[in-house]
C-alpha positions as CSV (number, residue, x, y, z in Angstrom):
1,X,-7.1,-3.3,-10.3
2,X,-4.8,-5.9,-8.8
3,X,-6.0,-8.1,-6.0
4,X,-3.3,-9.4,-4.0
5,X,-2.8,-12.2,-1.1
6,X,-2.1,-9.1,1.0
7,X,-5.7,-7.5,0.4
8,X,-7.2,-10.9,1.0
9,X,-5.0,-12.4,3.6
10,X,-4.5,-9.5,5.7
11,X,-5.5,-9.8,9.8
12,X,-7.7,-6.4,9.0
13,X,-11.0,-7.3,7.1
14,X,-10.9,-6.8,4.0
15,X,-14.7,-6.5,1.6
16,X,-14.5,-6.9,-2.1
17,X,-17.1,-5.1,-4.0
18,X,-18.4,-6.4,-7.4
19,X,-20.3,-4.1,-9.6
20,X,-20.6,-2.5,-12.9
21,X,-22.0,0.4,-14.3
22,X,-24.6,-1.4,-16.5
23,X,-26.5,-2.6,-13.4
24,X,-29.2,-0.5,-11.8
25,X,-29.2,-2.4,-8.8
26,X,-25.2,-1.4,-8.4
27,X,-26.1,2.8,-9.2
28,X,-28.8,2.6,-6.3
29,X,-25.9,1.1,-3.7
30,X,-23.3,3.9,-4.6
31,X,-24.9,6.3,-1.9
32,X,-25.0,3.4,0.6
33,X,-21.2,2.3,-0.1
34,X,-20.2,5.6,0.4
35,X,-21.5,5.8,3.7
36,X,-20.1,2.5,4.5
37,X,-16.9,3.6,3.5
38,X,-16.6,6.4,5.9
39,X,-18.3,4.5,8.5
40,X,-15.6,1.5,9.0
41,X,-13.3,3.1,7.0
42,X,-10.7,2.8,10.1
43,X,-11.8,-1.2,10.8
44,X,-11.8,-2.2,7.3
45,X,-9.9,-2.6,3.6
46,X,-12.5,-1.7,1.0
47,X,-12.1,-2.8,-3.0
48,X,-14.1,-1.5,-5.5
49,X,-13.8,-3.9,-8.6
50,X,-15.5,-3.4,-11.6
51,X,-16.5,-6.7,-13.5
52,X,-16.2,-5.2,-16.7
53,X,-12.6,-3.8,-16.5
54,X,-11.7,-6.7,-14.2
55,X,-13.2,-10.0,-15.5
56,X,-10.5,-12.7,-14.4
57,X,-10.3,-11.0,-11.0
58,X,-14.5,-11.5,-10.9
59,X,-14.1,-15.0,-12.4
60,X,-11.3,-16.0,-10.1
61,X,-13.7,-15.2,-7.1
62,X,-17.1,-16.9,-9.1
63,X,-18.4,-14.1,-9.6
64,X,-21.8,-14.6,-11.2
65,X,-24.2,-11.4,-10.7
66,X,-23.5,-7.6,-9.2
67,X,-23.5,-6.3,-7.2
68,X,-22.1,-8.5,-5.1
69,X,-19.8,-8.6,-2.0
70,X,-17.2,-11.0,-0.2
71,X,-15.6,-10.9,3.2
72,X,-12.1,-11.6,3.8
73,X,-10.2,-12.0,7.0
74,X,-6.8,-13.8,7.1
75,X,-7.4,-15.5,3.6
76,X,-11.0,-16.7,4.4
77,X,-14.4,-16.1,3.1
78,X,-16.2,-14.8,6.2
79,X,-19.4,-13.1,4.3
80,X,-20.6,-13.1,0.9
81,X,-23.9,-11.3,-0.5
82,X,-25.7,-10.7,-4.1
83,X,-27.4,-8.1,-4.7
84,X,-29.2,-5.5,-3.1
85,X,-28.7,-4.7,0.8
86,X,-29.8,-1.7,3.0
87,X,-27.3,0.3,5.1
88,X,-28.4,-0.8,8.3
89,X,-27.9,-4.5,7.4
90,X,-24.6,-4.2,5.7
91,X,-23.0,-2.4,9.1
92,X,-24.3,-5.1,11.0
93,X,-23.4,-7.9,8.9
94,X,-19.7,-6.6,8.8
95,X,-19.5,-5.2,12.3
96,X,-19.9,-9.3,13.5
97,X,-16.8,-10.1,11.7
98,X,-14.9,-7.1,13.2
């Protein structure tokens, strides 16, 4: 997995998701990513980035725990969350930066 400027910097939003598949907390948000995904699949970029496979790329962003989730848009850090979120609050969190 490569992150680019042109993931990150892009006009379209763009969410980073760290996880792994040691963490529980990251098996119980695989049903609610995947509904995310198909929700705002047409307004959004979506990453999947493993921490394990993709340390540097997790270090680079400080990433410290999983699951966790940042928000770009034009290069910028609109959003950033640890750990566990319900559906309902990640749509709306996302939808205010869309």
């Amino acid at each position: 997995m490569h992150v680019s400027g042109n993931h990150i910097n892009n006009s379209k939003p763009t969410l980073l998701s760290f996880h792994a598949d040691w963490c529980g907390t990251c098996q119980t948000m695989l049903p609610i990513f995947t509904c995310f995904k198909k929700e705002l699949q047409e307004d959004l970029l979506y990453l999947e980035i493993d921490t394990d496979t993709n340390p540097l790329i997790a270090a680079s962003f400080h990433i410290r725990s999983v699951p966790s989730l940042l928000l770009f848009k034009n290069g910028e850090v609109f959003w950033q969350y640890a750990g566990l979120i319900t559906f309902k609050e990640l749509i709306n969190q996302i939808k205010k930066y869309l």
